[in-house]
VMD Tcl script that draws the C-alpha trace (Angstrom):
set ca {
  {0.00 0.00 0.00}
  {1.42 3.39 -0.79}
  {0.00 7.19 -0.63}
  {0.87 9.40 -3.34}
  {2.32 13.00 -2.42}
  {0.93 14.78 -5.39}
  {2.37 18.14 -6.54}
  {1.75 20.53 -3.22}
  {2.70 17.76 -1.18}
  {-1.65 17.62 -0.09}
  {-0.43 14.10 1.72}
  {1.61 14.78 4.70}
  {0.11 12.52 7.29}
  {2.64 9.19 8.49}
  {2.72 6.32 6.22}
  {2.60 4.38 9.62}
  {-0.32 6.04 11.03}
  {-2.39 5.03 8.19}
  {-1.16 1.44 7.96}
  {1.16 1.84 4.57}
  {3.76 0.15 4.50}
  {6.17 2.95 1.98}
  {5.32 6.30 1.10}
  {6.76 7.30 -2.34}
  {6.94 10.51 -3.24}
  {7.33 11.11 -7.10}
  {8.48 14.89 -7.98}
  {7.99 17.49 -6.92}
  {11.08 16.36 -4.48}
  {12.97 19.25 -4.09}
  {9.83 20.90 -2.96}
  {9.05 18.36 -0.28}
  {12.26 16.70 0.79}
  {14.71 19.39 1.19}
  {16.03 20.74 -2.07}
  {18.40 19.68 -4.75}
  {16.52 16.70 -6.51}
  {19.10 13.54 -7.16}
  {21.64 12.34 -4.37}
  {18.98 13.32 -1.78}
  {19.35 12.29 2.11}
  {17.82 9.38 2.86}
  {16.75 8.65 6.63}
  {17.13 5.20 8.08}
  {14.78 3.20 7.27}
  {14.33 5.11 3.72}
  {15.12 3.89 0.20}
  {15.17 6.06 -2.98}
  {16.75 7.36 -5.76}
  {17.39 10.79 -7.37}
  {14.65 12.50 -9.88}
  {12.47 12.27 -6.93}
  {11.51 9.25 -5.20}
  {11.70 8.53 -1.48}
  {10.68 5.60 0.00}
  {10.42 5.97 3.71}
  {9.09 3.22 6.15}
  {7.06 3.99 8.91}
  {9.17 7.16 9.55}
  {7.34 10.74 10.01}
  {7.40 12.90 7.42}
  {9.12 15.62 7.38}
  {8.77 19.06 5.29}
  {11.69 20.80 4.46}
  {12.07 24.05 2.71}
  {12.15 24.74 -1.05}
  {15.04 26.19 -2.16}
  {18.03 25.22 -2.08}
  {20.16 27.57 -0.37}
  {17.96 27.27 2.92}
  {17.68 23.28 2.65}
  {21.37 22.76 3.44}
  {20.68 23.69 7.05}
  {17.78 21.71 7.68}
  {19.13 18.17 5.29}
  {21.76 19.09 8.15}
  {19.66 18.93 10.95}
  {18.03 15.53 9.48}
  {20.81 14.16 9.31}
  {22.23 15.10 13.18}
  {18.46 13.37 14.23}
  {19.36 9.83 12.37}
  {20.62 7.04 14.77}
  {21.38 4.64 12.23}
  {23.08 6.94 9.94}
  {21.73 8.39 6.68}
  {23.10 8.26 3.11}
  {23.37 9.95 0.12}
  {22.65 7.54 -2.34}
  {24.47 8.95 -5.67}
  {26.46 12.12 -5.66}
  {29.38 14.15 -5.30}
  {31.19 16.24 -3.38}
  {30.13 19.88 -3.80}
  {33.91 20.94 -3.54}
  {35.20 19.13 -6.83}
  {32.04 19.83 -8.96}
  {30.05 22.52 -7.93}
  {26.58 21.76 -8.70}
  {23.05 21.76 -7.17}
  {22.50 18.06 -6.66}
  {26.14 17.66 -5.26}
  {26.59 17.74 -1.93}
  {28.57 20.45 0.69}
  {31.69 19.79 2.79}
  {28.95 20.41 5.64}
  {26.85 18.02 4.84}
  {29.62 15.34 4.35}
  {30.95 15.89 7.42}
  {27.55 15.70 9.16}
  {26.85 12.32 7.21}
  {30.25 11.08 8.45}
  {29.72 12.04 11.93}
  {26.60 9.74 11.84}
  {27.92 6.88 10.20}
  {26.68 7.74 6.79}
  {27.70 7.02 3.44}
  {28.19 9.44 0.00}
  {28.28 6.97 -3.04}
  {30.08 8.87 -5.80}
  {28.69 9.26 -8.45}
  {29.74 8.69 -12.73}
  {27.18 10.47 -13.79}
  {28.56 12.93 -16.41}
  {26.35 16.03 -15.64}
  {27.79 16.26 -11.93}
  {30.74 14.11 -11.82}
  {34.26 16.54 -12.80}
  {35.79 15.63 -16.76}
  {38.50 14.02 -15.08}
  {37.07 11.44 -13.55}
  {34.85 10.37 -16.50}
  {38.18 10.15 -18.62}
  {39.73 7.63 -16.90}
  {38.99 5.14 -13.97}
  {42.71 6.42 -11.80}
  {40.67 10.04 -12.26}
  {37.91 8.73 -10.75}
  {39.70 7.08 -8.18}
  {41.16 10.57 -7.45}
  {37.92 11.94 -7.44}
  {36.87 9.53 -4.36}
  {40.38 9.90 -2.57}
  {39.18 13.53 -2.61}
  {35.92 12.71 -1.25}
  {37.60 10.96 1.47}
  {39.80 13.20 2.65}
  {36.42 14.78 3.18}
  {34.37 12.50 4.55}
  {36.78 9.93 5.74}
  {37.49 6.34 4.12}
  {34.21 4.47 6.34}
  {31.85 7.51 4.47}
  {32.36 6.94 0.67}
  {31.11 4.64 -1.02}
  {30.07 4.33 -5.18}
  {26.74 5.18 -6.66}
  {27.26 5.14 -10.24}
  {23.92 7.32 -11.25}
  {23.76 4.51 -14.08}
  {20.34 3.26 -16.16}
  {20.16 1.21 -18.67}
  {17.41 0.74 -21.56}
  {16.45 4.28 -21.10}
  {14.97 6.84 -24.15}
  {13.80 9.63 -24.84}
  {10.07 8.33 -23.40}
  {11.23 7.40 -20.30}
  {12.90 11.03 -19.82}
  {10.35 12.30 -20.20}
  {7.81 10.22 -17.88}
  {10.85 10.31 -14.97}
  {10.59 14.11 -15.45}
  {7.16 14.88 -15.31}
  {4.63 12.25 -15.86}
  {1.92 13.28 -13.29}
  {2.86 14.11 -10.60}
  {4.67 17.61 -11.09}
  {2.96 20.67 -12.80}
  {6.35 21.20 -14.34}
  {9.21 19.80 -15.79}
  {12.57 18.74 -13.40}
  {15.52 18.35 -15.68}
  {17.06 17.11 -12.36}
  {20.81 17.22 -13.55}
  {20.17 18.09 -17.11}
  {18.53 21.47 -18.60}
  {16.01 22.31 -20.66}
  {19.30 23.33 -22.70}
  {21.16 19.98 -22.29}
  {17.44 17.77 -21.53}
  {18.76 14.12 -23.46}
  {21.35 11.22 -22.80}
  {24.52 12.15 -21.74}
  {27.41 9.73 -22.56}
  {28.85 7.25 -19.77}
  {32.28 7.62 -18.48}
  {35.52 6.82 -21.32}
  {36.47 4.18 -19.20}
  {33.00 3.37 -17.54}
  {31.16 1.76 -20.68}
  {29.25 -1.02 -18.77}
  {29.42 -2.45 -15.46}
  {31.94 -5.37 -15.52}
  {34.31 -2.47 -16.02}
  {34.11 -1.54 -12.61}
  {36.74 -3.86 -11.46}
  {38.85 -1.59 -13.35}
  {38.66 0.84 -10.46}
  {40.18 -1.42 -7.86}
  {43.78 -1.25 -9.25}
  {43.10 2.19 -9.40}
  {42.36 2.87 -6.57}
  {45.32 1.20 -5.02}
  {47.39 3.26 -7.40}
  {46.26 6.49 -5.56}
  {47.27 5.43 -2.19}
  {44.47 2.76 -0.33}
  {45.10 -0.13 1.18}
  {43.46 -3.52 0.48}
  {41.14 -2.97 3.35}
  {40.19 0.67 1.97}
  {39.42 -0.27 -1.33}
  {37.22 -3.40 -0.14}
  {35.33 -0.86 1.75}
  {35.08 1.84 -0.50}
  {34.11 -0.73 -3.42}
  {31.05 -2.03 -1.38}
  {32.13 -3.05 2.41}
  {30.64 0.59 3.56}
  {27.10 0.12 2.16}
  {27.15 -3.31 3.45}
  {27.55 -1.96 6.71}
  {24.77 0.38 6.46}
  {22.47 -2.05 5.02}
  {22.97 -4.16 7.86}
  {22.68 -1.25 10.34}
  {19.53 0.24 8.71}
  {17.75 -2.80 7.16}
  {19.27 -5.58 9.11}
}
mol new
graphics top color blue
foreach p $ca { graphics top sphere $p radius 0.5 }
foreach p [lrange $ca 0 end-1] q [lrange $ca 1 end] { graphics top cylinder $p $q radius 0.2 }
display resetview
C-alpha cells in the first residue's frame, strides 16, 4: 500500500499512522524533501533514488524548505536526528564539482559524523571531466571525497540506467505528478542522454577501479570498503 504525495505535497500525514507500508513521493522532491533533486538524504529506514523518489518506512514525514540555499541547514539537521546513519545515495562532493544536486563539505561531514555514506557518483552532468576520462581520475575523485568524509563515508553510486529513451525522460521528469518539468541534472538546454564515463562503458568495467584505486594510495582494506564493504555496513545497520 502506498499514498501518493501529489504536486503541493496535499499528503503529509505518516505512512505508519495510516497502515502503509512505503510512502513514495514522485516529484515534486525538491519541494518536499529538502532541495536539490538527485543524491537526496535518505533517513534510516528510507530507500530512494534521485529525480524524486523517497521511499520511507514507517518514519514521520518531514517538510523541508524549497530552495536550495535554505535546505542545506535543515538536510543538516536531518541528518544530526538519524541514529542509524543516513546516506546519500548517488552524488558528489560539492567541492570538486560545484553543482546543485552535489553535496557540501557540511553536509559530508555531518553524514560522516553519523555513520553515513556518499556513493560517488559517474554520472557525467555532476561528476568533474576528469574522472569520467579515466577510472585512476575517478579514483582521485573519491580519494578527494575521502579526505572529506573519511574512508568508512564513501562509497560508489554510479547514477547509471540502462534501456532508457527519450520516453522514459520524459515520464521520470514529469509524468503526473509535477505541474512542471525537473531536468534534475540536465537542462532544458542539455534535456537528453549524456554519454557514460571513457572508461565506464558497462558495469563489468568496474573492477577496473580497484587497481586504481590502489594506485592512488588505499590499502586492500580501503578499497574493499570503498568498493562495497561501507554500504554493506549500512544495510545491515539500517535494514538488518
Amino acid at each position: 500500500m502506498g499514498l501518493p504525495v501529489v504536486a503541493g505535497a496535499v499528503r503529509r500525514r505518516c505512512p505508519g499512522a495510516v497502515g502503509a507500508r512505503a510512502a513514495q513521493e514522485l516529484k515534486p522532491a525538491r519541494r518536499v524533501a529538502g532541495g536539490g533533486g538527485a543524491g537526496r538524504v535518505l533517513r534510516p529506514g528510507a530507500r530512494g533514488t534521485d529525480e524524486g523518489e523517497i521511499t520511507l518506512f514507517g518514519q514521520p514525514w518531514t517538510r523541508l524548505p524549497e530552495k536550495e540555499r535554505t535546505a542545506r541547514r535543515p538536510r543538516i539537521q536531518l541528518i544530526a536526528q538519524d541514529p542509524l546513519g543516513a546516506f546519500v545515495t548517488h552524488a558528489n562532493a560539492a567541492l570538486l564539482f560545484p553543482h546543485r544536486r552535489n553535496r557540501s563539505d557540511e553536509v559530508l561531514w555531518a553524514l560522516a559524523q553519523t555513520g553515513g555514506v556518499i556513493g560517488c557518483a559517474a554520472y557525467r552532468n555532476i561528476t568533474p571531466e576528469s574522472a569520467c576520462a579515466s577510472a585512476l581520475g575517478f579514483a582521485e575523485m573519491v580519494a578527494r571525497t575521502v579526505e572529506i568524509a573519511g574512508v568508512d563515508h564513501v562509497g560508489i553510486g554510479t547514477d547509471f540506467s540502462y534501456h532508457s529513451d527519450d520516453k522514459f525522460r520524459d515520464w521520470m521528469r514529469k509524468g503526473r505528478w509535477t505541474c512542471s518539468v525537473q531536468y534534475g541534472a540536465g537542462s532544458a538546454a542539455n534535456p537528453g542522454e549524456v554519454d557514460d564515463p571513457d572508461w565506464l562503458q558497462g558495469p563489468e568495467q568496474l573492477r577496473d577501479l580497484i587497481p586504481a584505486l590502489r594506485q592512488v594510495g588505499f590499502s586492500e582494506e580501503d578499497v574493499g570498503k570503498i568498493m562495497g564493504g561501507n554500504w554493506l555496513r549500512l544495510y545491515e545497520t539500517v535494514f538488518g
